[in-house]
C-alpha positions as CSV (number, residue, x, y, z in Angstrom):
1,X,-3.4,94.7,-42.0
2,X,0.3,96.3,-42.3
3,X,-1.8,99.6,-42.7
4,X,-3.2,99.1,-39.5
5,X,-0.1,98.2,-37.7
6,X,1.6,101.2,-38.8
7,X,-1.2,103.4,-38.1
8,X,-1.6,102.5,-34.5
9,X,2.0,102.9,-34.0
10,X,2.6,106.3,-35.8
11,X,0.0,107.9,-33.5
12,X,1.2,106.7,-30.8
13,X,4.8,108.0,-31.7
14,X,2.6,111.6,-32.9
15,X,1.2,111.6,-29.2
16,X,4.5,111.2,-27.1
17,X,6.0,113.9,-29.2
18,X,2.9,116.3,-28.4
19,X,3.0,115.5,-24.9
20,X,6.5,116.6,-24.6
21,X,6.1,119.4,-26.5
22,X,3.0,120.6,-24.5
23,X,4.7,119.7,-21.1
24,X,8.1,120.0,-21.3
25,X,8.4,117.8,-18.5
26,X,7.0,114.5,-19.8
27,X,3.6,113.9,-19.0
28,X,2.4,109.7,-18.4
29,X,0.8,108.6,-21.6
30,X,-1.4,105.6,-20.4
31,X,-2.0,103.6,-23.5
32,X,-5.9,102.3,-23.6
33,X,-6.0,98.8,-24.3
34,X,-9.5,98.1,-23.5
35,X,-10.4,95.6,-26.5
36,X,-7.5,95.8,-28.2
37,X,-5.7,92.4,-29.1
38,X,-2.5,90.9,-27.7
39,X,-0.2,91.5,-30.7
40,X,-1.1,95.4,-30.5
41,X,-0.3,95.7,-27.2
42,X,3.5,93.0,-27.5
43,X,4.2,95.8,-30.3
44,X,3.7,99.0,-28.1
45,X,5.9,97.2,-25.8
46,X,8.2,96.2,-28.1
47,X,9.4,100.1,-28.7
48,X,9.4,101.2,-25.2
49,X,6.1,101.3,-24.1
50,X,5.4,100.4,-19.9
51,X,2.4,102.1,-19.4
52,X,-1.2,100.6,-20.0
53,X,-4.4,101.3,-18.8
54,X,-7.7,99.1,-19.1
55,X,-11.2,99.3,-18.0
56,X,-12.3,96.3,-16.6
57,X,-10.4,93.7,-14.5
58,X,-11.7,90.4,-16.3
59,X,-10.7,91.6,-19.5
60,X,-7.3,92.5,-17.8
61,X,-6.3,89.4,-16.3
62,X,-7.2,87.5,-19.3
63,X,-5.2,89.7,-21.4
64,X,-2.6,91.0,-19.5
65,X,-1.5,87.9,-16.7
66,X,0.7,86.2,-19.0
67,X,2.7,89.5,-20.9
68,X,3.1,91.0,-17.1
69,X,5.1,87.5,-16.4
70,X,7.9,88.3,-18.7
71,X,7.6,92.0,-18.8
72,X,7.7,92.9,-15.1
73,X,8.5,96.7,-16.1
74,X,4.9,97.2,-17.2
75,X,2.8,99.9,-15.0
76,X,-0.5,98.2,-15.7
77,X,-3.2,101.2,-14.4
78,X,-7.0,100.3,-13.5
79,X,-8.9,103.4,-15.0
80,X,-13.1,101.7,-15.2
81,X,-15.2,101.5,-12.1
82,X,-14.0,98.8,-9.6
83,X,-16.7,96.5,-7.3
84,X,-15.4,95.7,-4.0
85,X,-16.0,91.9,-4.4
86,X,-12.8,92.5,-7.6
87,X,-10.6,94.5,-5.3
88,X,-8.5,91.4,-4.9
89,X,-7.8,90.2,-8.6
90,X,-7.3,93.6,-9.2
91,X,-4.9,94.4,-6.5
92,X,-2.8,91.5,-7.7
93,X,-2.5,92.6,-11.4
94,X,-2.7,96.7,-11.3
95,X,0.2,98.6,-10.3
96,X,-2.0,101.9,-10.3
97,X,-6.1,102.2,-9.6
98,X,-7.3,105.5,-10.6
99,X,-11.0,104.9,-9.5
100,X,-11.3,104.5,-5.6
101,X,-14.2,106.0,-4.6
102,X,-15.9,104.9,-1.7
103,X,-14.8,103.8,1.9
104,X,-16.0,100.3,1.6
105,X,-13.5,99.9,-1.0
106,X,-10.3,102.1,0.8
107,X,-11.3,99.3,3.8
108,X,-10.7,96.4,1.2
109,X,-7.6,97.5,-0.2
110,X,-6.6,98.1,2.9
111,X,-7.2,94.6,4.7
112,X,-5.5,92.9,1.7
113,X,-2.3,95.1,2.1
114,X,-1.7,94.1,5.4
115,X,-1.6,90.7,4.3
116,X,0.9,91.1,1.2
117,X,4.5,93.1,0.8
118,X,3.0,94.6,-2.6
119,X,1.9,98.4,-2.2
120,X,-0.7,100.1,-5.0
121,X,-0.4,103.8,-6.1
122,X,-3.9,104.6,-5.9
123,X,-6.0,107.8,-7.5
124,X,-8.9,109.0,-6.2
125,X,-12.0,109.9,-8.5
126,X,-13.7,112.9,-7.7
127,X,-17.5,113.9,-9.3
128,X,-15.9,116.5,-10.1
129,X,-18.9,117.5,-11.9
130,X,-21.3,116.5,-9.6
131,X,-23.3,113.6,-11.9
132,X,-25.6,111.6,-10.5
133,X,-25.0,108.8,-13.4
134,X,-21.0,109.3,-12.5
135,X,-18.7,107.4,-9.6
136,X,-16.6,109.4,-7.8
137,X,-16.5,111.1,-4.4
138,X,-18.2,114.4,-3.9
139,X,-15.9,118.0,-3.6
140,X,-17.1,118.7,0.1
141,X,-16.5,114.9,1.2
142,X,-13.1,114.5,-0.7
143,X,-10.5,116.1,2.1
144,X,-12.2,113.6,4.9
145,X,-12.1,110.5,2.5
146,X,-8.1,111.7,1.4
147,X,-7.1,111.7,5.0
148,X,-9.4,108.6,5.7
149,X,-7.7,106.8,3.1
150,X,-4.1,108.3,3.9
151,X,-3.6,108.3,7.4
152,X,-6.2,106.0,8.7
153,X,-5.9,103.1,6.1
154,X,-2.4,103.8,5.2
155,X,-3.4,103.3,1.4
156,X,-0.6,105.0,-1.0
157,X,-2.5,107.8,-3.0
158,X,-0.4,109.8,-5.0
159,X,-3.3,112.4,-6.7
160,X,-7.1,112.6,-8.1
161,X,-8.8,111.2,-11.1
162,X,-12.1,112.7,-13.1
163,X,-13.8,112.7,-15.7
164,X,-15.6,115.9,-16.7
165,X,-19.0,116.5,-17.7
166,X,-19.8,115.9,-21.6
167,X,-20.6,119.0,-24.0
168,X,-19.2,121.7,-21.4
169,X,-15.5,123.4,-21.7
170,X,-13.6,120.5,-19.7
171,X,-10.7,123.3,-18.8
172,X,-13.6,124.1,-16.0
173,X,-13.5,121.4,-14.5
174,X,-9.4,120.1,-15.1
175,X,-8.7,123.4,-13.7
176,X,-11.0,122.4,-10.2
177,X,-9.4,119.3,-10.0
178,X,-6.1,121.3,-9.7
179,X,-6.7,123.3,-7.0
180,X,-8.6,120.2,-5.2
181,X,-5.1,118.1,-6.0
182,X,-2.8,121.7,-4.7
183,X,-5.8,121.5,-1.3
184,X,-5.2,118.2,-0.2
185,X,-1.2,118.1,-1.1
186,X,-1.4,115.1,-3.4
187,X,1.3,115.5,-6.6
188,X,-0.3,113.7,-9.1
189,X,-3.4,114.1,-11.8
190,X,-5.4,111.2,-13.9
191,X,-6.9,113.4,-16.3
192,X,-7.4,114.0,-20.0
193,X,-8.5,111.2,-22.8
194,X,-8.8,111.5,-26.6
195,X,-11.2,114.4,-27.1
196,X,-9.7,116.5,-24.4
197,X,-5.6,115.4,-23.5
198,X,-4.4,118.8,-24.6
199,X,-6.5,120.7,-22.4
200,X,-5.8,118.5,-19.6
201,X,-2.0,118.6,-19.9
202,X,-2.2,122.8,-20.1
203,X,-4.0,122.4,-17.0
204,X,-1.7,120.3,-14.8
205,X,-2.6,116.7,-15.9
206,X,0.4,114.5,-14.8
207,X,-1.2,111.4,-16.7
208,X,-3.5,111.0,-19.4
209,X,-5.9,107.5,-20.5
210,X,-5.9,107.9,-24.7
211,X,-6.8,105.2,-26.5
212,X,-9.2,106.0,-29.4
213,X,-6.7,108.5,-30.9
214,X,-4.3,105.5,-31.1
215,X,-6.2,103.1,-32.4
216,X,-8.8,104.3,-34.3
């Protein structure tokens, strides 16, 4: 059990110093708590830590509700497909969403802003590699849904979010999702987990979802 704490927390320590001394300017390490316990996470807080990410917004809320009470410096970032009929319990709890996608979703996040003072940084997923088995909004249908979601909705999106295909060279791709962020003049970039961080980072990521290589 002590191992295991001090595993978990050496690699996390391993892959702060990595990012920094890939990107000079410090990229966003979003720490994947998606199944891990309570304790883990109070620990990771405990030296510093403010950003999380999870998956799914039940598991979130049960999890993450009470810490976000007495920790209200935690950046708590929604990185697993969203339905629209959750867009409310996750507006309340995420400080970030990283996987809007469609307009029936832009439209719910933006009828419950108008009725709140709270604002969400919001990502966009793009297909970037154009899966039929993936979410995320098609390259020729992203600059309409951006300026939908922008200047129509008024939603706050800061960047793009992907996932690139499996068993293909993911720089490909990361390097797409550049020049898409660079075309529609948004700042940020969700990309980069585990297998593929470093890649991701060399290619412009501004914040990256590992969790595996932390806990595992």
């Amino acid at each position: 059990m002590v191992q295991s704490h001090l595993n978990y927390l050496y690699n996390f320590k391993k892959i702060k110093e990595e990012l920094i001394s890939i990107n000079k300017k410090e990229t966003n390490l979003l720490v994947v708590t998606k199944n891990q316990t309570v304790d883990k996470i109070k620990e990771l807080i405990k030296v510093g830590h403010c950003d999380f990410a999870e998956n799914r917004v039940q598991e979130a809320m049960e999890k993450w509700s009470e810490i976000i009470k007495y920790n209200n410096n935690i950046n708590l970032h929604l990185i697993g497909r969203l339905q629209s009929n959750k867009a409310k319990d996750a507006f309340s709890l995420f400080s970030f969403i990283h996987t809007l996608d469609n307009e029936k979703l832009a439209n719910k996040f933006s009828d419950i802003e108008k009725n709140v003072k709270k604002k969400v940084k919001f990502f966009i997923q793009v297909n970037i590699g154009d899966e039929n088995q993936k979410s995320g909004i098609k390259i020729d249908l992203l600059k309409d849904f951006v300026n939908l979601c922008k200047y129509d909705l008024k939603l706050d999106v800061i960047g793009l979010m992907c996932i690139p295909p499996k068993d293909l060279d993911p720089e490909i791709f990361f390097n797409k999702m550049r020049f898409l962020s660079l075309e529609n003049n948004l700042k940020e970039l969700s990309m980069g987990m585990s297998l593929d961080y470093k890649s991701a980072i060399k290619c412009g990521s501004t914040f990256v979802r590992i969790g595996s290589s932390i806990f595992n």
